[in-house]
N, CA, C and O atoms as a GROMACS GRO file, in nm:
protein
  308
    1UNK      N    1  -1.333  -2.442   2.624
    1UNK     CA    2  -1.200  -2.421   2.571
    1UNK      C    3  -1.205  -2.357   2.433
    1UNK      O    4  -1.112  -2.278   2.411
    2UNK      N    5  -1.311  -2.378   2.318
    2UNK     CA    6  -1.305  -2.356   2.235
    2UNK      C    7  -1.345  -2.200   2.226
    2UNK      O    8  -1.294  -2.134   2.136
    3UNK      N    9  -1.432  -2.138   2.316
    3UNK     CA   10  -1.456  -2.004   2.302
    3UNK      C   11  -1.340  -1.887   2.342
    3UNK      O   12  -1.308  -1.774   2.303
    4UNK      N   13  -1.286  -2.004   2.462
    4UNK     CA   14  -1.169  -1.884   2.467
    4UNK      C   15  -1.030  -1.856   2.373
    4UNK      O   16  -0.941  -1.772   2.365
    5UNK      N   17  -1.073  -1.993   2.302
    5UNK     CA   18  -0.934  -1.966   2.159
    5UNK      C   19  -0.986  -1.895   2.081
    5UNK      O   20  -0.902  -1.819   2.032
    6UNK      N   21  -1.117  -1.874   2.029
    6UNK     CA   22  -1.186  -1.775   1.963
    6UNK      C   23  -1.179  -1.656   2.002
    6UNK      O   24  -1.140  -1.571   1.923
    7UNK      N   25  -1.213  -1.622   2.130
    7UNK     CA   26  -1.180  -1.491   2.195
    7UNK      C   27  -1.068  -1.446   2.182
    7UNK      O   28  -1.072  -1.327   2.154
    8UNK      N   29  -0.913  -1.506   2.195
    8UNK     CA   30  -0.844  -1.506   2.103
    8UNK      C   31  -0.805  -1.417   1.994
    8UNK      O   32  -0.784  -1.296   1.991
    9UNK      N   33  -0.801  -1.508   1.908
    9UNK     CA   34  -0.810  -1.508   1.793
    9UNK      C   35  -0.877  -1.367   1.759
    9UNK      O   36  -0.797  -1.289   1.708
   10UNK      N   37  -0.987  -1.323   1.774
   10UNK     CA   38  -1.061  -1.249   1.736
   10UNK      C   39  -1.010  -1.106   1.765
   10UNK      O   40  -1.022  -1.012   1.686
   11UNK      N   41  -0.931  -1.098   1.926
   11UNK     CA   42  -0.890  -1.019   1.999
   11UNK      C   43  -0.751  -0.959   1.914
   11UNK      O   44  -0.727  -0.845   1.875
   12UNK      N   45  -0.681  -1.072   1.904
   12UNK     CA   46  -0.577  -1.056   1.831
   12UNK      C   47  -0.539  -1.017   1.706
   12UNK      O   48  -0.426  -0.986   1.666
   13UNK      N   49  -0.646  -1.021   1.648
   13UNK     CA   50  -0.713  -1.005   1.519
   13UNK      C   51  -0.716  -0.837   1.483
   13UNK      O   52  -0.655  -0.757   1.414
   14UNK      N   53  -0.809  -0.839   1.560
   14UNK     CA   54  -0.866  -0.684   1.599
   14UNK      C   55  -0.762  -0.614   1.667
   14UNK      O   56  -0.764  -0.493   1.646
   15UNK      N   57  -0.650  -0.666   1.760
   15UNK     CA   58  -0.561  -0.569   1.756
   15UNK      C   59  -0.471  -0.530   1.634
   15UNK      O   60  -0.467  -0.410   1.604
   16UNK      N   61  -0.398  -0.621   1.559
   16UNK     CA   62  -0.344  -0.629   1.429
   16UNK      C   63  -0.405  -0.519   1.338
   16UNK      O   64  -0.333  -0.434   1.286
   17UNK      N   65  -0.558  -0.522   1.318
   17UNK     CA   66  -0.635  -0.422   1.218
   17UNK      C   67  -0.618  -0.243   1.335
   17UNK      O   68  -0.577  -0.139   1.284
   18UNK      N   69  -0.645  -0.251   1.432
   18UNK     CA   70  -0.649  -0.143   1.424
   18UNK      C   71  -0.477  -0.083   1.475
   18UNK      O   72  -0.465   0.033   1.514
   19UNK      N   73  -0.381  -0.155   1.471
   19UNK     CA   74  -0.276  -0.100   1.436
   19UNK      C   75  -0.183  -0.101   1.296
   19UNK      O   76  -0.071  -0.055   1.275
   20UNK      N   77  -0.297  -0.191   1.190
   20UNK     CA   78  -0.229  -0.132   1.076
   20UNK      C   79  -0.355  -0.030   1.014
   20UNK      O   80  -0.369  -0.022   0.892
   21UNK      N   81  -0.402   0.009   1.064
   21UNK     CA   82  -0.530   0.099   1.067
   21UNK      C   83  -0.452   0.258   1.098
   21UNK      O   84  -0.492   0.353   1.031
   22UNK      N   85  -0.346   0.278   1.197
   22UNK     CA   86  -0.306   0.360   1.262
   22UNK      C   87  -0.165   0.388   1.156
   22UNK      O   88  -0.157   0.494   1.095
   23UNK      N   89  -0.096   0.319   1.148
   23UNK     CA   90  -0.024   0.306   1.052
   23UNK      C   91  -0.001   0.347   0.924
   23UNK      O   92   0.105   0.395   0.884
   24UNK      N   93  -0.127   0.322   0.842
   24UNK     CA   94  -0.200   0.399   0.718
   24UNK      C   95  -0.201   0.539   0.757
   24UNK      O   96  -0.137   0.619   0.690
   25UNK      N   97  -0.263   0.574   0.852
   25UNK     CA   98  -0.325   0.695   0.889
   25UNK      C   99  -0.172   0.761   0.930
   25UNK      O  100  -0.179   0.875   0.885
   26UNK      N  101  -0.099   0.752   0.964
   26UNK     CA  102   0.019   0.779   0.984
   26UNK      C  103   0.151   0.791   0.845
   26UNK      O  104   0.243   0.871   0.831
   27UNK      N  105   0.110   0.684   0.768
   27UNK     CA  106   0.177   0.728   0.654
   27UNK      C  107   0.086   0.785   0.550
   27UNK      O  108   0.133   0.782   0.436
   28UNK      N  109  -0.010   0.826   0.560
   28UNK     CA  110  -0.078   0.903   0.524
   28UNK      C  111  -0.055   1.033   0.540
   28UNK      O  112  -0.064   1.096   0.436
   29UNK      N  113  -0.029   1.094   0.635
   29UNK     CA  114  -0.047   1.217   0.690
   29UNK      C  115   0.081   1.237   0.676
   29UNK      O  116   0.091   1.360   0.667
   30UNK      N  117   0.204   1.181   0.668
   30UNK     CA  118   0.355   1.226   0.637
   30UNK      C  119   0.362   1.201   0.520
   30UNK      O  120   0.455   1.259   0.464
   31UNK      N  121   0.281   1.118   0.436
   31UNK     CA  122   0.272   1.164   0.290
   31UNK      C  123   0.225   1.289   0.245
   31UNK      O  124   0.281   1.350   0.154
   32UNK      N  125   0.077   1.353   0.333
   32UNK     CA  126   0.077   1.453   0.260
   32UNK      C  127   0.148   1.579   0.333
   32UNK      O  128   0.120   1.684   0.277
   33UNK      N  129   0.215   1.590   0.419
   33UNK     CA  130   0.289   1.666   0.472
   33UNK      C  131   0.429   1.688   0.380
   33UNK      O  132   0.457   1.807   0.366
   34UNK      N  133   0.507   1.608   0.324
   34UNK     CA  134   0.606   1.589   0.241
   34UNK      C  135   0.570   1.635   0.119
   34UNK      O  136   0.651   1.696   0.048
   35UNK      N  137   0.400   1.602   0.069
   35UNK     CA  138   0.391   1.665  -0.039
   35UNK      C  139   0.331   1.835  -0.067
   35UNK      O  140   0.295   1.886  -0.173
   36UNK      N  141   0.337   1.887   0.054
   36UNK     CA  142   0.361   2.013   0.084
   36UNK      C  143   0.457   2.113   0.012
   36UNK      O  144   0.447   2.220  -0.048
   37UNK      N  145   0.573   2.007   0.055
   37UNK     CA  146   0.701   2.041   0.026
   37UNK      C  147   0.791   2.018  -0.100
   37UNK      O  148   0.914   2.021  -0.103
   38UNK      N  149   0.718   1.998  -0.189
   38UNK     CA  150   0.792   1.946  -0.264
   38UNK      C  151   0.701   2.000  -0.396
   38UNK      O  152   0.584   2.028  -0.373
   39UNK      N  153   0.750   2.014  -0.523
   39UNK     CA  154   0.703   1.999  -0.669
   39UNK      C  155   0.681   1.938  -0.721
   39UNK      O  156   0.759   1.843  -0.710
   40UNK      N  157   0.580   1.918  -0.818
   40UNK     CA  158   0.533   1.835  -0.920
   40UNK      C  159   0.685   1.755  -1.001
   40UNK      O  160   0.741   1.849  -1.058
   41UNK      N  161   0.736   1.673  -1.017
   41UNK     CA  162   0.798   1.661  -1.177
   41UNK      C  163   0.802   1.557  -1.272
   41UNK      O  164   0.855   1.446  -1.274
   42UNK      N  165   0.712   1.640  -1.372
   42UNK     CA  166   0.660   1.539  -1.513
   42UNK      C  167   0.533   1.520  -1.477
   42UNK      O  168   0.464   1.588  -1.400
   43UNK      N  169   0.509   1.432  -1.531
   43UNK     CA  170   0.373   1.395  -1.562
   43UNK      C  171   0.295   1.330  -1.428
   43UNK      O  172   0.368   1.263  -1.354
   44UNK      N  173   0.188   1.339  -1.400
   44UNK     CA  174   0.132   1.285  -1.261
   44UNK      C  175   0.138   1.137  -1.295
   44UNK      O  176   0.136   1.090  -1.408
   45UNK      N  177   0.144   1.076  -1.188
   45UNK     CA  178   0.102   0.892  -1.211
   45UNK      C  179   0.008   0.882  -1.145
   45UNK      O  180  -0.014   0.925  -1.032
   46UNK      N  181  -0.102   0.776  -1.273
   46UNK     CA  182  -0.202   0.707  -1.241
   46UNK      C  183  -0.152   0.581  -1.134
   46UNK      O  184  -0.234   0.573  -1.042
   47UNK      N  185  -0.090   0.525  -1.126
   47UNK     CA  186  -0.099   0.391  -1.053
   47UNK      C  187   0.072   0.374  -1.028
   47UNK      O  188   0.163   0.380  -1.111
   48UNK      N  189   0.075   0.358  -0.919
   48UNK     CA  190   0.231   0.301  -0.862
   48UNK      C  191   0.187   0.195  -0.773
   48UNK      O  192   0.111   0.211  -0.678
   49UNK      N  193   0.247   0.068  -0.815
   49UNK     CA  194   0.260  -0.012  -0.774
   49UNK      C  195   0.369  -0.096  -0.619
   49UNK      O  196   0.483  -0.137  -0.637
   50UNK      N  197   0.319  -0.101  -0.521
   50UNK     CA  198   0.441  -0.152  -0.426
   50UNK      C  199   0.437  -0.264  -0.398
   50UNK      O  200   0.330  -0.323  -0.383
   51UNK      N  201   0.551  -0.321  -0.385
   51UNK     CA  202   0.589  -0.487  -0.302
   51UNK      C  203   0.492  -0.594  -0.418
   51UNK      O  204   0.416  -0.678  -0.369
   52UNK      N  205   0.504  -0.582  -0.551
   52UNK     CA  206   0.437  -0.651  -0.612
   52UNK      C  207   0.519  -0.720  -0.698
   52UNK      O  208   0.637  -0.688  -0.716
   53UNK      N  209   0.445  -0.850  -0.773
   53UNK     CA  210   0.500  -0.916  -0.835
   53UNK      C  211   0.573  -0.852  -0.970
   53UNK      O  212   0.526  -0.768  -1.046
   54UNK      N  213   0.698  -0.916  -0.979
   54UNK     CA  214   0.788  -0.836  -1.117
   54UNK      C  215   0.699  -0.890  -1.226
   54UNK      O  216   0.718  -0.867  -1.345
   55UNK      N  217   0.599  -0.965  -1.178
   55UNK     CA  218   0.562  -1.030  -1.311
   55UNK      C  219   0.361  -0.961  -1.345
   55UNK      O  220   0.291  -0.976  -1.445
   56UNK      N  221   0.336  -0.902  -1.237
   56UNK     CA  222   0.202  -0.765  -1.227
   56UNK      C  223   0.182  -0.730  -1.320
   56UNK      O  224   0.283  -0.685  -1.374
   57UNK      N  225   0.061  -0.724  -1.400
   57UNK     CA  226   0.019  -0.690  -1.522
   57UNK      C  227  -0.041  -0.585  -1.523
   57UNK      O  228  -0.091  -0.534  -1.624
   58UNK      N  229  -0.043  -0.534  -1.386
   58UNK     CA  230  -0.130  -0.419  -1.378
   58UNK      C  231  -0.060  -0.280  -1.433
   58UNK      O  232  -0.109  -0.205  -1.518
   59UNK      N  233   0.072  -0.262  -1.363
   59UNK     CA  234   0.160  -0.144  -1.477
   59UNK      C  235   0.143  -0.172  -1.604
   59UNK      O  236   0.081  -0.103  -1.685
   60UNK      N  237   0.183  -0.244  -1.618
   60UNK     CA  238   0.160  -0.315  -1.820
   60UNK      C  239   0.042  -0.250  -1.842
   60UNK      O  240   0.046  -0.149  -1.912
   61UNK      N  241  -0.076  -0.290  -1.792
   61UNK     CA  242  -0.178  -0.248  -1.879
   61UNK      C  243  -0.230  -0.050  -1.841
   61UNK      O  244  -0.294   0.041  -1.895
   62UNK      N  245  -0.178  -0.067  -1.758
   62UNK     CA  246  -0.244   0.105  -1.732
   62UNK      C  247  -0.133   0.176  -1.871
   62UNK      O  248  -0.160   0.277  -1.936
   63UNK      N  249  -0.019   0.094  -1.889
   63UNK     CA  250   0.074   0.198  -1.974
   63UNK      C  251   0.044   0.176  -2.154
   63UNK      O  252   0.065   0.251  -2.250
   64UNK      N  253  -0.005   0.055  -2.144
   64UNK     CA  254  -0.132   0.062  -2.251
   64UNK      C  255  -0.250   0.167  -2.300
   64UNK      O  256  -0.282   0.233  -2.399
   65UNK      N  257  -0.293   0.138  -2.169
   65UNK     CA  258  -0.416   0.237  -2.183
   65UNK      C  259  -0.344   0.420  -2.162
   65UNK      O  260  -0.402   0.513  -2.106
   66UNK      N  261  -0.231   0.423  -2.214
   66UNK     CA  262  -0.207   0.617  -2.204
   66UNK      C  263  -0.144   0.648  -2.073
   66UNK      O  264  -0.068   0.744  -2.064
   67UNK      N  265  -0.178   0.553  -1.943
   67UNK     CA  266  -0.165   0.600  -1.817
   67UNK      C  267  -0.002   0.588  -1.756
   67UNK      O  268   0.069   0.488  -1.742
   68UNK      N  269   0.027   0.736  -1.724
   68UNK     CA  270   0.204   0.709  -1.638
   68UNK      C  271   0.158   0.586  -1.525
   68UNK      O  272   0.074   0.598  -1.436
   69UNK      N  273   0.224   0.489  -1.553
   69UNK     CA  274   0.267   0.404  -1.428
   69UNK      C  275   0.383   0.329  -1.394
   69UNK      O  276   0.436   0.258  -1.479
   70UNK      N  277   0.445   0.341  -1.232
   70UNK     CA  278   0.524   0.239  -1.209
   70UNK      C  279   0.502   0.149  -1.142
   70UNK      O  280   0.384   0.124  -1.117
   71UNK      N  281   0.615   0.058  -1.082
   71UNK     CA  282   0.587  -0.065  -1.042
   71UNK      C  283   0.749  -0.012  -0.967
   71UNK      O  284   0.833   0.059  -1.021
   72UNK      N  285   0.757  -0.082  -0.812
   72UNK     CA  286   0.835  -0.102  -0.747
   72UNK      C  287   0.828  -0.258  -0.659
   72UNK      O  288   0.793  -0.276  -0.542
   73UNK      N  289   0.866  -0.339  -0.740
   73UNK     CA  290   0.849  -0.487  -0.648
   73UNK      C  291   0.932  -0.525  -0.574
   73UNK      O  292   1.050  -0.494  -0.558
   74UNK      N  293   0.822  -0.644  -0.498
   74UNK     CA  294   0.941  -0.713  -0.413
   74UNK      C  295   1.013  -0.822  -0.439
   74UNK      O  296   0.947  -0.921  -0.472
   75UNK      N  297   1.137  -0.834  -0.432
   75UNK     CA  298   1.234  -0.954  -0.486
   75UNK      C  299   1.293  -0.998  -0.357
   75UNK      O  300   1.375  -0.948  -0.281
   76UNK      N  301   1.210  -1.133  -0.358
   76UNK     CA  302   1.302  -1.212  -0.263
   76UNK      C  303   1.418  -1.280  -0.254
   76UNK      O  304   1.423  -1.382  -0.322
   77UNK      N  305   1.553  -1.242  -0.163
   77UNK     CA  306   1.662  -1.305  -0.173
   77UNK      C  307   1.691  -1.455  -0.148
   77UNK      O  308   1.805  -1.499  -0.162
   0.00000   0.00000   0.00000
């Protein structure tokens, strides 16, 4: 019993990765397709932040160190 909940698990697992595997690769490729199309404006950014804490120290400090960065978080209702 115990191998086939592992089998499982493992299966299920491995489907999950290689469909957010596909996913990436997919917003990947309509990222750089969009950026085809479009112009630079202002300054490039080092680091954009998504779905992160409002409270992420990581924008903070890249904008310390000289570097354009934003932060777009997630706020739960």
């Amino acid at each position: 019993m115990k191998e086939d909940w592992e089998d499982t698990i493992n299966t299920v697992m491995q489907d999950e990765l290689v469909r957010s595997r596909k996913l990436i690769k997919q917003f990947e490729t309509e990222l750089h397709e969009a950026s085809k199309m479009t112009r630079p404006m202002g300054k490039p950014i080092s680091l954009l932040e998504v779905f992160c804490s409002s409270r992420s120290p990581l924008t903070h400090q890249m904008q310390c160190l000289g570097h354009q960065a934003l932060r777009f978080g997630f706020t739960l209702q």
